[in-house]
C-alpha positions in Angstrom: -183.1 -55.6 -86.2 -185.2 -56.0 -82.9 -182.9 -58.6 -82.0 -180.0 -56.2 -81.5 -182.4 -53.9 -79.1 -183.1 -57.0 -77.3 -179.4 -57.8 -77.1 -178.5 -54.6 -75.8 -181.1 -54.8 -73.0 -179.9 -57.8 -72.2 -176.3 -56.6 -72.0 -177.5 -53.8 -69.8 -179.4 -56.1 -67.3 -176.5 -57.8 -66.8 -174.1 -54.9 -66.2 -176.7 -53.6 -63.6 -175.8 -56.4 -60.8 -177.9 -56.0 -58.5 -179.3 -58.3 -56.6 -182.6 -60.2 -58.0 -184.7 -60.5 -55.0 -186.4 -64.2 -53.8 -190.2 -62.6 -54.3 -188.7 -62.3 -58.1 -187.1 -65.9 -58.7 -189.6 -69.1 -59.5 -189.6 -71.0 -56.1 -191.4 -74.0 -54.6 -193.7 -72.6 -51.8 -195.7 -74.6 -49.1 -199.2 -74.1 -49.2 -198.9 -71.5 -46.6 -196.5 -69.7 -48.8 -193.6 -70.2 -46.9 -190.2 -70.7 -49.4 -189.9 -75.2 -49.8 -187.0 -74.5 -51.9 -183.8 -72.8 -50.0 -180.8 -71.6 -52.1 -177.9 -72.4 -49.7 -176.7 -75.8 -49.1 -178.0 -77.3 -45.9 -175.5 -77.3 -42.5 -173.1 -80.1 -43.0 -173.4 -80.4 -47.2 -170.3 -80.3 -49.2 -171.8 -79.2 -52.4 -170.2 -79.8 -55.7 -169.2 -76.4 -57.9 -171.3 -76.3 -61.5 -172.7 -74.3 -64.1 -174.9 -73.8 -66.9 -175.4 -71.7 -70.0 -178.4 -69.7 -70.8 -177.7 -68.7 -74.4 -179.0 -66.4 -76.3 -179.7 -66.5 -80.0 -181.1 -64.4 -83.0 -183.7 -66.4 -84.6 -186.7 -64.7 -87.1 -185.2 -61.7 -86.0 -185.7 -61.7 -82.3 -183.8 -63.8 -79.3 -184.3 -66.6 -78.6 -183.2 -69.3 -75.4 -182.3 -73.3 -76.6 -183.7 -75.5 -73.8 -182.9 -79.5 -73.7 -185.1 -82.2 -72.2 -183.3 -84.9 -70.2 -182.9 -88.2 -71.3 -185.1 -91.0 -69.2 -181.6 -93.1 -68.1 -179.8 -90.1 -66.2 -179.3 -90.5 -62.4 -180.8 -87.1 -61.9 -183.6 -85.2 -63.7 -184.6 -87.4 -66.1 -187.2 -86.0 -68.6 -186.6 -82.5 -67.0 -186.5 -79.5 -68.9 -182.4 -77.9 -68.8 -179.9 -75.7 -69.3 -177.3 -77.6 -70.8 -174.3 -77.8 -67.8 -172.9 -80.0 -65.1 -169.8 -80.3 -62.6 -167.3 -77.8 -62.8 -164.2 -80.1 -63.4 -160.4 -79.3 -61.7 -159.3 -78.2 -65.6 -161.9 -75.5 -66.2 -160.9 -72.3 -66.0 -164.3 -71.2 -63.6 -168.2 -71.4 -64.7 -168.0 -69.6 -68.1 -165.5 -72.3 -69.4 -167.8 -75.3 -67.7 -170.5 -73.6 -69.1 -169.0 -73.5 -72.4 -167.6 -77.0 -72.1 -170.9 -78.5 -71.3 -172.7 -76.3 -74.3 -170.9 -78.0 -76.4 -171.1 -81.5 -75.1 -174.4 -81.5 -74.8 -175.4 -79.4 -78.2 -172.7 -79.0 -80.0 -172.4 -75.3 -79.6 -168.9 -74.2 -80.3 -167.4 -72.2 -77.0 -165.7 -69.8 -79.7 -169.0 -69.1 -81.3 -170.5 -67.5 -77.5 -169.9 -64.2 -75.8 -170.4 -64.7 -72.1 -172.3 -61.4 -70.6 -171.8 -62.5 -67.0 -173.5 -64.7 -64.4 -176.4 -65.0 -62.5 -177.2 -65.8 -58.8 -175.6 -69.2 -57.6 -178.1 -71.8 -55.6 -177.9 -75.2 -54.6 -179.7 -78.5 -56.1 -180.7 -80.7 -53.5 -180.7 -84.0 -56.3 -177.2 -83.5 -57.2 -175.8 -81.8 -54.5 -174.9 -78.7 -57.2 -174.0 -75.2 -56.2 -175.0 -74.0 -60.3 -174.0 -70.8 -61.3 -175.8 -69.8 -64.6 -173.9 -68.2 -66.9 -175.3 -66.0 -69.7 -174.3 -65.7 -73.3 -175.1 -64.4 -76.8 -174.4 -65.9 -79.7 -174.5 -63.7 -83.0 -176.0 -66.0 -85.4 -178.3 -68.9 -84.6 -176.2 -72.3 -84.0 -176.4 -75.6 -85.4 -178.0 -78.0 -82.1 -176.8 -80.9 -82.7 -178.1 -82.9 -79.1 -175.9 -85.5 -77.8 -178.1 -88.8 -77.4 -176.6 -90.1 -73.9 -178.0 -86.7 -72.7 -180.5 -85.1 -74.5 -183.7 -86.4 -75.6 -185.1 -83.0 -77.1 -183.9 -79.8 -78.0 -186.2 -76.2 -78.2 -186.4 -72.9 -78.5 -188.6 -70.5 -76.7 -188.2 -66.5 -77.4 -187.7 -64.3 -75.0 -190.1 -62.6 -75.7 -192.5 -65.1 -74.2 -190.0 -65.8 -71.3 -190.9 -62.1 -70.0 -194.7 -62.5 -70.8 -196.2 -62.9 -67.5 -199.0 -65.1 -69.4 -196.0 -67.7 -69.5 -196.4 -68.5 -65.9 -197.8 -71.0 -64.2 -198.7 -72.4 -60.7 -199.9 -75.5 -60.0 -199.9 -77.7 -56.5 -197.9 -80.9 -56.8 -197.1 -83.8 -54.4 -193.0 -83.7 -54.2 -190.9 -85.7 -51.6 -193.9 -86.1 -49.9 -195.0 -82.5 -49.2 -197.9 -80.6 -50.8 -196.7 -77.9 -52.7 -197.2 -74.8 -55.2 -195.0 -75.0 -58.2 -193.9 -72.1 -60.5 -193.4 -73.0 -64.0 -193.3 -71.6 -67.4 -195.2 -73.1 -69.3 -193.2 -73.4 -72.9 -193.3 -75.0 -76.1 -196.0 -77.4 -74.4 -193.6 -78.3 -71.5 -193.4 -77.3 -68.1 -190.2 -75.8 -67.4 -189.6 -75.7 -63.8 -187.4 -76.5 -60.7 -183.5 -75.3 -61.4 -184.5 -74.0 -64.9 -187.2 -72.3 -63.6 -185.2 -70.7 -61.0 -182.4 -69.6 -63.8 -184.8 -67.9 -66.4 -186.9 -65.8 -64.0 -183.1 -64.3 -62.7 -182.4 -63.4 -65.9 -186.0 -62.5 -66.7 -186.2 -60.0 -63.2 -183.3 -58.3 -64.4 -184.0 -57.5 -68.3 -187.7 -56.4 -66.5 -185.4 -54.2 -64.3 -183.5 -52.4 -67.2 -186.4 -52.5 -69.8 
């Protein structure tokens, strides 16, 4: 099935390791085009250690990518589009188990259920003072979501298929914190996925473009 092609190029891309470079990654820009989001932790921060899982899933025969929406009452990102994660906590055993943990917190995912095929490039979020490693995984069958309602006000899928479609992206100029800027989004399932997500799926997506 096309699935298991896309699977394997997906295993592939993330073998490769190399580097994704910043020209590839969705970032906040000035209107000058200089970078407004920066990837390191400003002089001084203490940042807190977290993660999030990009799954992958066979669904009508090709892969697909579960996505959540934020609830409205969260401190931070509310009504965002997500990867479901958070704080890496003292008793997980590094980013694939958070990843895992969180997975299933938020969607009821079992940890068992998911092969991890390795991480992508850790950045900092300025909102929650996270250093987020992504991690990536496959599941073999299509789970049951069942969204937790303290934390997730939607839950969809998007295939990958359109993730690497460069149709899927979109630019637009926003007023954030006060600055004028162009924001990189794809534009899925009628949302606009953007910011940390944003940054995430275009890793992934530079690399499966790389191998493919």
């Amino acid at each position: 099935m096309y699935w298991h092609s896309q699977a394997a190029t997906v295993r592939r891309a993330m073998a490769d390791g190399g580097a994704v470079s910043l020209a590839e990654l969705l970032l906040m820009r000035d209107t000058q085009g200089h970078m407004a989001r920066h990837l390191e932790p400003p002089p001084g921060a203490t940042p807190r250690p977290a993660a999030a899982l990009l799954l992958l899933y066979p669904q009508d025969g090709e892969l697909y990518v579960p996505l959540t929406v934020r609830t409205g009452h969260l401190p931070t990102h509310k009504g965002q589009v997500a990867l479901p994660g958070g704080s890496i906590d003292p008793e997980d055993d590094g980013p694939a188990s958070t990843a895992l943990r969180e997975a299933e917190e938020e969607l009821g995912i079992p940890p068992a259920s998911v092969e991890v095929l390795g991480t992508l490039r850790s950045f900092y979020i300025q909102p929650s003072n996270f250093m987020l490693t992504p991690v990536v995984g496959l599941s073999a069958t299509a789970p049951e979501m069942l969204p937790h309602p303290g934390e997730v006000e939607l839950v969809f899928s998007v295939p990958l298929r359109q993730l690497l479609d460069p149709a899927s992206i979109v630019t637009e100029e926003w007023d954030l914190h006060g600055m004028r800027l162009q924001v990189p989004f794809f534009a899925l399932a009628g949302q606009k996925v953007w910011g940390a997500t944003a940054v995430a799926l275009s890793d992934l997506v530079a690399r499966v473009r790389r191998v493919g």
